[in-house]
N, CA, C and O atoms as a GROMACS GRO file, in nm:
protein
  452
    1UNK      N    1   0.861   1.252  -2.430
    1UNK     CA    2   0.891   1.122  -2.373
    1UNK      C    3   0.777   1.079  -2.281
    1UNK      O    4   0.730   1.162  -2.203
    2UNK      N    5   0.721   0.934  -2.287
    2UNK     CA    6   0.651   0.895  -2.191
    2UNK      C    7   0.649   0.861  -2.080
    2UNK      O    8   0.736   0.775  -2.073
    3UNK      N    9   0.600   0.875  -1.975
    3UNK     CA   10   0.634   0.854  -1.856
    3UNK      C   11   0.656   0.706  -1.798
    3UNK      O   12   0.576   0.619  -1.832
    4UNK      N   13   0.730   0.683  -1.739
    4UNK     CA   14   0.758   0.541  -1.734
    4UNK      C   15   0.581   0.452  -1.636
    4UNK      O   16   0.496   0.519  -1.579
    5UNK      N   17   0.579   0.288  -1.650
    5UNK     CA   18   0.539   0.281  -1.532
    5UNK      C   19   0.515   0.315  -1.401
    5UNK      O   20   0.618   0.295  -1.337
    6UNK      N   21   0.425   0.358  -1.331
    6UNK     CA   22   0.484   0.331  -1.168
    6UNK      C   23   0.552   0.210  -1.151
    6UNK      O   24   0.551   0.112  -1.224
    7UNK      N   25   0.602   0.226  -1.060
    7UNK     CA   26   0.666   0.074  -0.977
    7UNK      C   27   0.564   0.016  -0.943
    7UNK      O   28   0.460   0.073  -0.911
    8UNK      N   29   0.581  -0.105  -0.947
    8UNK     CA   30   0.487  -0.230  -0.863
    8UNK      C   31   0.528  -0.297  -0.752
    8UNK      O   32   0.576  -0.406  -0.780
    9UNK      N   33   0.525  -0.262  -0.588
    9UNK     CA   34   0.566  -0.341  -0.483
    9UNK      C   35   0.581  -0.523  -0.512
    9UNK      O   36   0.521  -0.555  -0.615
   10UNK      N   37   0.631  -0.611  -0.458
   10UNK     CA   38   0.610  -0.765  -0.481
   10UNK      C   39   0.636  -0.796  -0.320
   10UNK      O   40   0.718  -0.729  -0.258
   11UNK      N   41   0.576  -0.880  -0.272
   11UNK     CA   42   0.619  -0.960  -0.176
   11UNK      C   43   0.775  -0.938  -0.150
   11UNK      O   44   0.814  -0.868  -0.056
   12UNK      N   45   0.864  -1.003  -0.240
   12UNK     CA   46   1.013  -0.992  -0.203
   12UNK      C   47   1.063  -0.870  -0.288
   12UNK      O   48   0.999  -0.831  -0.385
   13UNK      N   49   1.203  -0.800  -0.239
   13UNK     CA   50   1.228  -0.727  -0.302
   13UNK      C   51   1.271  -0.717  -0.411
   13UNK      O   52   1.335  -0.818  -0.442
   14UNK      N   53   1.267  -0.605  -0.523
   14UNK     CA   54   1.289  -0.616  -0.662
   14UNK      C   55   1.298  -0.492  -0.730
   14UNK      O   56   1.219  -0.410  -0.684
   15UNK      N   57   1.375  -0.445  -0.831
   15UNK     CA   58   1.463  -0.376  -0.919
   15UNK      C   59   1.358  -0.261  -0.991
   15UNK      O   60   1.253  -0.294  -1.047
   16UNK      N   61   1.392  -0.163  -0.983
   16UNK     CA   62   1.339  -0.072  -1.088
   16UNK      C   63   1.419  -0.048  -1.221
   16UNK      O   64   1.537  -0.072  -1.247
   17UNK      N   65   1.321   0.007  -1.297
   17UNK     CA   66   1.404   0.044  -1.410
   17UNK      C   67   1.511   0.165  -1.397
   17UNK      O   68   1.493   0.229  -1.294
   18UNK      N   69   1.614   0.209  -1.475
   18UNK     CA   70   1.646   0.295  -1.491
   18UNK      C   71   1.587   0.463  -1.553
   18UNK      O   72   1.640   0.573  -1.537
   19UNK      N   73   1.470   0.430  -1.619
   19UNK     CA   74   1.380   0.489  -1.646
   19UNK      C   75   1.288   0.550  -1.517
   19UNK      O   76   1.276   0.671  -1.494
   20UNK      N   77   1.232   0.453  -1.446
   20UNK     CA   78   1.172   0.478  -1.350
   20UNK      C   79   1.275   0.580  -1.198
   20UNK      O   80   1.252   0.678  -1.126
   21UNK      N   81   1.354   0.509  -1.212
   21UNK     CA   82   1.446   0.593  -1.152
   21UNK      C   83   1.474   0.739  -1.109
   21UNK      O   84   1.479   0.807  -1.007
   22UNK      N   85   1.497   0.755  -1.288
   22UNK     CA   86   1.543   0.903  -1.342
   22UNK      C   87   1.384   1.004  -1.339
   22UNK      O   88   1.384   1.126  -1.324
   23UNK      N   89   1.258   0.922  -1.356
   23UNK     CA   90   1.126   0.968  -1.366
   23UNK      C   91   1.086   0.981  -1.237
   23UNK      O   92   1.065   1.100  -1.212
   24UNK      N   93   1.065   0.906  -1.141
   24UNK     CA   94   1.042   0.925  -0.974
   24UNK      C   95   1.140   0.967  -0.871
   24UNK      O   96   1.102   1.022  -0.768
   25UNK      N   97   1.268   0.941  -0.897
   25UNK     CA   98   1.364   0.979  -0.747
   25UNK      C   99   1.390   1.151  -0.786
   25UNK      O  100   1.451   1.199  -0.882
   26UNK      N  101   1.335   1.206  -0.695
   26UNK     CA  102   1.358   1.394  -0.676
   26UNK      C  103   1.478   1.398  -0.724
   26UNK      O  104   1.545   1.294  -0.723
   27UNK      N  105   1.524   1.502  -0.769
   27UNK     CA  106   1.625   1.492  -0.810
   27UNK      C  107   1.748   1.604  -0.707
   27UNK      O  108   1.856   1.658  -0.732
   28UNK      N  109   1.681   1.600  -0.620
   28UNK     CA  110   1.715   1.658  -0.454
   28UNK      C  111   1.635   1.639  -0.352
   28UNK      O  112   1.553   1.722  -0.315
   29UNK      N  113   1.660   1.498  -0.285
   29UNK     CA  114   1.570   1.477  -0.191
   29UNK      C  115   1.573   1.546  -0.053
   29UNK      O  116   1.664   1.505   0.019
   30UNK      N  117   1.553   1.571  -0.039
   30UNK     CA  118   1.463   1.698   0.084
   30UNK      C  119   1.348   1.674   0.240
   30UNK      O  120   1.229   1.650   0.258
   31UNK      N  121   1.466   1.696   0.323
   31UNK     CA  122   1.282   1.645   0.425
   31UNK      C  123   1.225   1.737   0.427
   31UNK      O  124   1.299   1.829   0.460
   32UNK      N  125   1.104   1.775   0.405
   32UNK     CA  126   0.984   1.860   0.409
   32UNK      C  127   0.884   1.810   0.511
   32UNK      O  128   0.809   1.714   0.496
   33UNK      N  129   0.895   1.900   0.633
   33UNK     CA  130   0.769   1.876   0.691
   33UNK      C  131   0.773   1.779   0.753
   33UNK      O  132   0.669   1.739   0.805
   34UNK      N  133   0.882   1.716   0.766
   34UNK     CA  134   0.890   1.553   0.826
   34UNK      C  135   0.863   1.437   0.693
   34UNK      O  136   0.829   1.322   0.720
   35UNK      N  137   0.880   1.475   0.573
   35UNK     CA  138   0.833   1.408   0.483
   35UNK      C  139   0.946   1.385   0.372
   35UNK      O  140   0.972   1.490   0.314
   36UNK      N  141   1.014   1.284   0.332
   36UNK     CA  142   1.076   1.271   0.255
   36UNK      C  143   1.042   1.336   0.091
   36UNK      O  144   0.934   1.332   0.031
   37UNK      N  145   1.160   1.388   0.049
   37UNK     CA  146   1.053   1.427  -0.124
   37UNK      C  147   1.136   1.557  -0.168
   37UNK      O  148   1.244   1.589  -0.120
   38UNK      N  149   1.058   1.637  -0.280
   38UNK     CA  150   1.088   1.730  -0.290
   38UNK      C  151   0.988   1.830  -0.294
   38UNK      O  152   0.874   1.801  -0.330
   39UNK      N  153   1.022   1.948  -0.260
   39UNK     CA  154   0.859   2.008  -0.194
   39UNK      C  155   0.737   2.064  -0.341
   39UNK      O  156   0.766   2.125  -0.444
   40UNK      N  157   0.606   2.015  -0.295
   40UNK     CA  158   0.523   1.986  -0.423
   40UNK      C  159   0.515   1.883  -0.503
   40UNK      O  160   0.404   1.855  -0.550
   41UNK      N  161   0.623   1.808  -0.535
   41UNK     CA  162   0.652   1.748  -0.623
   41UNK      C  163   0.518   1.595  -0.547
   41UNK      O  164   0.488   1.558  -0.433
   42UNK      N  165   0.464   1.537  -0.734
   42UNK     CA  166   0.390   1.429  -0.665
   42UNK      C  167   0.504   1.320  -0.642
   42UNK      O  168   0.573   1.273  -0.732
   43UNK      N  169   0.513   1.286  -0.504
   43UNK     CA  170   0.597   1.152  -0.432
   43UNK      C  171   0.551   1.025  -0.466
   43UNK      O  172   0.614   0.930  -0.421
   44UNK      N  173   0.456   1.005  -0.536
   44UNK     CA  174   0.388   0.863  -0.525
   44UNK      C  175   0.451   0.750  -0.589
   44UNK      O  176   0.435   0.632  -0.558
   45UNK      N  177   0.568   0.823  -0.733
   45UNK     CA  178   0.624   0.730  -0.819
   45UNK      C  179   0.755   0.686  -0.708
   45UNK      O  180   0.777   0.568  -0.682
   46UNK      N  181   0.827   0.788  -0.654
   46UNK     CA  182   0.929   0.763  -0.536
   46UNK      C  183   0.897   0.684  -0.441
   46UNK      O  184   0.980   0.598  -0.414
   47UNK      N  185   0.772   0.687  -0.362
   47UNK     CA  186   0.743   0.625  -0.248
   47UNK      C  187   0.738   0.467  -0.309
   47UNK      O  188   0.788   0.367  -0.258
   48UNK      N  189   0.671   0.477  -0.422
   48UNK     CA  190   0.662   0.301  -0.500
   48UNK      C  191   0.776   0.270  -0.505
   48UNK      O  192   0.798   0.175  -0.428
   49UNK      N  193   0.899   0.315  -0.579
   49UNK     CA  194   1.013   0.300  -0.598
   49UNK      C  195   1.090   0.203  -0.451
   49UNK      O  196   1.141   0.091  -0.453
   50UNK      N  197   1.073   0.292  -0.347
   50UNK     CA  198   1.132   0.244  -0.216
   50UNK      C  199   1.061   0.153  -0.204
   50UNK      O  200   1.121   0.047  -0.220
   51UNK      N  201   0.909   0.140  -0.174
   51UNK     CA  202   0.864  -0.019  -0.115
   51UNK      C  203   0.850  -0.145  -0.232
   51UNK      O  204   0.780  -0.244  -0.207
   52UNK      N  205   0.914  -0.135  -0.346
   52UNK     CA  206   0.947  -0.196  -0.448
   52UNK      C  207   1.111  -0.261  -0.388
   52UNK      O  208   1.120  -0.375  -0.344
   53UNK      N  209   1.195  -0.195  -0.395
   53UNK     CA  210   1.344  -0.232  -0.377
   53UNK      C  211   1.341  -0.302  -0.228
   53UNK      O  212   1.406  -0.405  -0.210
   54UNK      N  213   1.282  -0.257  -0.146
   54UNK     CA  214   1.250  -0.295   0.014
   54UNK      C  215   1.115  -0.426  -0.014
   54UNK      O  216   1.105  -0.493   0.089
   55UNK      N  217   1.039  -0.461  -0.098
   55UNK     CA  218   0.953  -0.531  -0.052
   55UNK      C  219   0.863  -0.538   0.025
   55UNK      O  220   0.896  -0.541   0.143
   56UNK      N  221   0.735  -0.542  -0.004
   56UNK     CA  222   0.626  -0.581   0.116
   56UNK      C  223   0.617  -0.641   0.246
   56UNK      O  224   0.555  -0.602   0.345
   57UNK      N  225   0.720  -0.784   0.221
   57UNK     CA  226   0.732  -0.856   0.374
   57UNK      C  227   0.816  -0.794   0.451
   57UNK      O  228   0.833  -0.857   0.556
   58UNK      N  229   0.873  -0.701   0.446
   58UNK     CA  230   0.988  -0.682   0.516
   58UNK      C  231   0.932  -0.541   0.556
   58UNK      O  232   0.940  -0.512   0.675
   59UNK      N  233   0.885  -0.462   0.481
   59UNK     CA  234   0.793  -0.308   0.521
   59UNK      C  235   0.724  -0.411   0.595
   59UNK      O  236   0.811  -0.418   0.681
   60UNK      N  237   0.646  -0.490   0.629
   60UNK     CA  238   0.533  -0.538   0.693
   60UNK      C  239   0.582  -0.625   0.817
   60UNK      O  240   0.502  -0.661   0.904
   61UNK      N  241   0.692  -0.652   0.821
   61UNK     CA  242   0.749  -0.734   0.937
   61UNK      C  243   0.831  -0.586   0.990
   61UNK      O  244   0.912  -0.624   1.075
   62UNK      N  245   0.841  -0.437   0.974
   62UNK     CA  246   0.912  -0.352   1.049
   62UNK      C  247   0.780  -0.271   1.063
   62UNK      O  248   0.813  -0.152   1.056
   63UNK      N  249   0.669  -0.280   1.078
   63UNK     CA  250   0.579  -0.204   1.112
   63UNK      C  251   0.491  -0.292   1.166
   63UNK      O  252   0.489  -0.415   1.154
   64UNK      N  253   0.378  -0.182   1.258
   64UNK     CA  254   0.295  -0.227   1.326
   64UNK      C  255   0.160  -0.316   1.246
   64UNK      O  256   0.076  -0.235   1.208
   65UNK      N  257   0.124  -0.456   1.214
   65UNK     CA  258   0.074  -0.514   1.183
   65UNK      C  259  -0.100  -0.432   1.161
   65UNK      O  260  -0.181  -0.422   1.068
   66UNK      N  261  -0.091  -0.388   1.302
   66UNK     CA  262  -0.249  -0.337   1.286
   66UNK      C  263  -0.251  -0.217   1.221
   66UNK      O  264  -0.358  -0.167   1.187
   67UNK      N  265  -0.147  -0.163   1.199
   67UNK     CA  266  -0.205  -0.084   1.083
   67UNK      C  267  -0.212  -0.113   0.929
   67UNK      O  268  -0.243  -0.040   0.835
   68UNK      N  269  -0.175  -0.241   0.937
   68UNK     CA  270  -0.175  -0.269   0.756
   68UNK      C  271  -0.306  -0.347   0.759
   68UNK      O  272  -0.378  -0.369   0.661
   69UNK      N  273  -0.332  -0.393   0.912
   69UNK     CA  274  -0.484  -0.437   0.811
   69UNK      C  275  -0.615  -0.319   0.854
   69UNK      O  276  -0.736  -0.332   0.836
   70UNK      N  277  -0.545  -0.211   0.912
   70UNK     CA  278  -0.662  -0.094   0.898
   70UNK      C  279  -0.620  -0.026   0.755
   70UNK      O  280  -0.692   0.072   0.738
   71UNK      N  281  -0.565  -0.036   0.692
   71UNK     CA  282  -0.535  -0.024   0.548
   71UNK      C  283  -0.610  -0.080   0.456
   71UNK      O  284  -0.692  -0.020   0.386
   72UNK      N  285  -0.581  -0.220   0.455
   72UNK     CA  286  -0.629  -0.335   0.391
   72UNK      C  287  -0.785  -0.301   0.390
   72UNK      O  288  -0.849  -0.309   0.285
   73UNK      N  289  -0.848  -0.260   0.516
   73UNK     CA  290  -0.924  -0.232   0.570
   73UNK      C  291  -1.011  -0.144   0.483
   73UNK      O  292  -1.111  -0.169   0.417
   74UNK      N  293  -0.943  -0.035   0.503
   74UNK     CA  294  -0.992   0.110   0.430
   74UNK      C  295  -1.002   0.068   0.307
   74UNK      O  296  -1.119   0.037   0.284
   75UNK      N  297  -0.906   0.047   0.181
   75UNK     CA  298  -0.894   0.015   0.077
   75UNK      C  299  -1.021  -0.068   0.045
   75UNK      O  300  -1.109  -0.012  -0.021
   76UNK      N  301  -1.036  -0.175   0.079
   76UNK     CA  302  -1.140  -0.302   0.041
   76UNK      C  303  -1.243  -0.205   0.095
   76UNK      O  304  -1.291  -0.156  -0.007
   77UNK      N  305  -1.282  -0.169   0.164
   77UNK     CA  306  -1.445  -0.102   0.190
   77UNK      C  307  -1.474  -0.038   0.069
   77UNK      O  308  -1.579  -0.043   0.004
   78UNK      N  309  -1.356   0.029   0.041
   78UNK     CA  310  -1.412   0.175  -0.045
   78UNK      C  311  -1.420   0.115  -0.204
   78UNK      O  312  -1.485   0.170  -0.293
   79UNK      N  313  -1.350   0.005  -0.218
   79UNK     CA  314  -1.378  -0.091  -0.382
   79UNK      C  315  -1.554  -0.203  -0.290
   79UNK      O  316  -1.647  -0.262  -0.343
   80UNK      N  317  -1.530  -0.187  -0.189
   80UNK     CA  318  -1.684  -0.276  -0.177
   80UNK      C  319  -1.756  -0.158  -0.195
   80UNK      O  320  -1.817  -0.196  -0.295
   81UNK      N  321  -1.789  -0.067  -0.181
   81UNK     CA  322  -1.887   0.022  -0.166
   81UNK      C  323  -1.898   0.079  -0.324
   81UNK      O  324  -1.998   0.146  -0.350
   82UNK      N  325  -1.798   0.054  -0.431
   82UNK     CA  326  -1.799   0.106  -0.526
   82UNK      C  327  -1.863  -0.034  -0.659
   82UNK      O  328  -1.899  -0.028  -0.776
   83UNK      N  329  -1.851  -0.127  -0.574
   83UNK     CA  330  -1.913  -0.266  -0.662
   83UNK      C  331  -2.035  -0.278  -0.683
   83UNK      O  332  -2.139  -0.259  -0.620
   84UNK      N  333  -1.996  -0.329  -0.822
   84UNK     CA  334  -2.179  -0.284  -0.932
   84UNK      C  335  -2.203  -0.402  -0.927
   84UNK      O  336  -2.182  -0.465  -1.031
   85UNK      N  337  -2.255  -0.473  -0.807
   85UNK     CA  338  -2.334  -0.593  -0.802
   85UNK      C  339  -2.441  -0.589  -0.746
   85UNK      O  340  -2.447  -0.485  -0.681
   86UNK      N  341  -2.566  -0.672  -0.733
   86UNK     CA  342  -2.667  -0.742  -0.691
   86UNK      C  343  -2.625  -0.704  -0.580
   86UNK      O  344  -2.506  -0.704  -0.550
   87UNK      N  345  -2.744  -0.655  -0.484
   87UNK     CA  346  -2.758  -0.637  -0.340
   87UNK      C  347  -2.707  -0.696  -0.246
   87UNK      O  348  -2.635  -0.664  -0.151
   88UNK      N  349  -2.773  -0.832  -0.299
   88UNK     CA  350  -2.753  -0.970  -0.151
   88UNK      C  351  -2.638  -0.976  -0.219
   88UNK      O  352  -2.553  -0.988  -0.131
   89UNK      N  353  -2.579  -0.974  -0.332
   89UNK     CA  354  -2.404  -1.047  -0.356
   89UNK      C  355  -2.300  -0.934  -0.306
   89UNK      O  356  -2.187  -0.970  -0.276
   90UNK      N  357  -2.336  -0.799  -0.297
   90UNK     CA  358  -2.223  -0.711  -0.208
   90UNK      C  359  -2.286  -0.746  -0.066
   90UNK      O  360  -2.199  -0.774   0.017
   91UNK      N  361  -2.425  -0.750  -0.015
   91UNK     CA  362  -2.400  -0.777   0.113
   91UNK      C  363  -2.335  -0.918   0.162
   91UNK      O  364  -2.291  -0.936   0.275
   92UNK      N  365  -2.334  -0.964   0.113
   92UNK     CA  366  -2.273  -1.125   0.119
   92UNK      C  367  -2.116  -1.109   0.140
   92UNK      O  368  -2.051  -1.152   0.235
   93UNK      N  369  -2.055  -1.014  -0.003
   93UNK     CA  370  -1.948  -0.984   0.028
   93UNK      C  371  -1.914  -0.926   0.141
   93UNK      O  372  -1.809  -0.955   0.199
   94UNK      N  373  -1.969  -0.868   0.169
   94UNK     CA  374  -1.936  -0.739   0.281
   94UNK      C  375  -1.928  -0.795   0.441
   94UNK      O  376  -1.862  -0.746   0.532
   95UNK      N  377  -2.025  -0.927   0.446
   95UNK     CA  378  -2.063  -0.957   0.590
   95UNK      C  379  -1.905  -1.089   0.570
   95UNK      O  380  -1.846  -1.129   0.670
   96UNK      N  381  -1.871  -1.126   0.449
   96UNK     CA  382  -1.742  -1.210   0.442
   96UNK      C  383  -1.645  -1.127   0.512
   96UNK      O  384  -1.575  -1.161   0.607
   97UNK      N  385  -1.649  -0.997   0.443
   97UNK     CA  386  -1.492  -0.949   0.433
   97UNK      C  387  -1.467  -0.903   0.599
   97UNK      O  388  -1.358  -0.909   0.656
   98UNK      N  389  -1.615  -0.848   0.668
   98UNK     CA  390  -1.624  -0.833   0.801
   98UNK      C  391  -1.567  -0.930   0.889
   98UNK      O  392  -1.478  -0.903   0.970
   99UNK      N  393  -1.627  -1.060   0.872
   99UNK     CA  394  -1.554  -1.122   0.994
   99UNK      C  395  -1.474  -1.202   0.934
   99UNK      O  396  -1.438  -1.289   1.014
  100UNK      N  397  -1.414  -1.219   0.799
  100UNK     CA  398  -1.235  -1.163   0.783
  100UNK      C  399  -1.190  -1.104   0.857
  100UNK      O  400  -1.116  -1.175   0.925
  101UNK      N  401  -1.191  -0.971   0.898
  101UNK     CA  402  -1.159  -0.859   0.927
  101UNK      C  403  -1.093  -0.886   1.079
  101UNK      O  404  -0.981  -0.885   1.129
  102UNK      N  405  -1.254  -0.914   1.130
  102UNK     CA  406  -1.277  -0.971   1.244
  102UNK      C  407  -1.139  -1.083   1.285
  102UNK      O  408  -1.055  -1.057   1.372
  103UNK      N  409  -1.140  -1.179   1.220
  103UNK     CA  410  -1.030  -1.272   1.218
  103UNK      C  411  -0.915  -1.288   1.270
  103UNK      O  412  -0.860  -1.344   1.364
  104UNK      N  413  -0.880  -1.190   1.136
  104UNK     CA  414  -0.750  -1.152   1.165
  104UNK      C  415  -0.693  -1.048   1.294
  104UNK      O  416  -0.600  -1.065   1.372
  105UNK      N  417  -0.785  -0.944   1.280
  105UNK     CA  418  -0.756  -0.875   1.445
  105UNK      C  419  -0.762  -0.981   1.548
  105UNK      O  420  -0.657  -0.983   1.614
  106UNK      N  421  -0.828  -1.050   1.576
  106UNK     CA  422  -0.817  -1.181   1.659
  106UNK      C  423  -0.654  -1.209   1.679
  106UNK      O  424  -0.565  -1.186   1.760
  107UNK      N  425  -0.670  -1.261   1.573
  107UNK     CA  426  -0.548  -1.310   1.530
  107UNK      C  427  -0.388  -1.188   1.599
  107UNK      O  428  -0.306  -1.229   1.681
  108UNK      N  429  -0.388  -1.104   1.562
  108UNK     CA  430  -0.290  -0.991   1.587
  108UNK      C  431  -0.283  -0.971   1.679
  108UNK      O  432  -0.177  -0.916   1.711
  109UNK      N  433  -0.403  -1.002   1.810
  109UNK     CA  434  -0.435  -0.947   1.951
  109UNK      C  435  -0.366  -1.081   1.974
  109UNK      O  436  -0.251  -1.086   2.019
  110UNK      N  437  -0.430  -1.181   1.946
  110UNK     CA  438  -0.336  -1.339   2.029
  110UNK      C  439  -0.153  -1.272   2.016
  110UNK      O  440  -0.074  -1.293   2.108
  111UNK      N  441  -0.113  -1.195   1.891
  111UNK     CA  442   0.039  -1.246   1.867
  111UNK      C  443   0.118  -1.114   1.946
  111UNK      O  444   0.237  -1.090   1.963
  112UNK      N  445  -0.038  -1.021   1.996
  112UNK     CA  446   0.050  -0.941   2.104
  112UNK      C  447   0.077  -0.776   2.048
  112UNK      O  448   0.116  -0.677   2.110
  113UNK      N  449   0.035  -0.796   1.886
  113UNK     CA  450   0.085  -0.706   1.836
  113UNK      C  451   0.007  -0.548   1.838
  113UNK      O  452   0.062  -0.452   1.783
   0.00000   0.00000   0.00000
């Protein structure tokens, strides 16, 4: 049998398969270590599962803001640093995505967060 999709998070919350289900949820969930799961087992199809049914805005309105854009953060560097472009067009990108970056921390410090 093939393994199902991972889950795909969306903005609002939304449904897994039954497939996905039976393929990612442990089939004895377990705290380990302070860690939801079952021990060894890869968590990644489970962890999708939950911020799939829960949604992005709502994981993101119960957590600390600055850490999703030191995320955002991490993530985008490491696909900029891996982009097969022209010099000046990743540095171009790069000095954008910076004071983006820049921006929005602005932004997070005004709202207190």
């Amino acid at each position: 049998m093939n393994q199902p999709p991972l889950p795909q998070p969306q903005l609002e919350p939304s449904g897994i398969t039954f497939e996905q289900y039976e393929e990612f949820t442990p089939a004895k969930l377990e705290l380990w270590n302070g860690y939801l799961g079952y021990g060894g087992q890869d968590n990644l199809g489970f962890h999708l599962s939950v911020l799939t049914n829960m949604g992005l805005l709502l994981a993101a309105k119960n957590t600390n803001l600055s850490l999703w854009i030191e995320a955002v953060d991490s993530v985008i560097r490491e696909k900029l640093s891996n982009l097969n472009a022209e010099p000046e067009v990743a540095e171009a990108m790069l000095n954008r995505f910076n004071q983006a970056m820049l921006d929005m921390e602005a932004v997070i410090d005004c709202l207190g967060e």
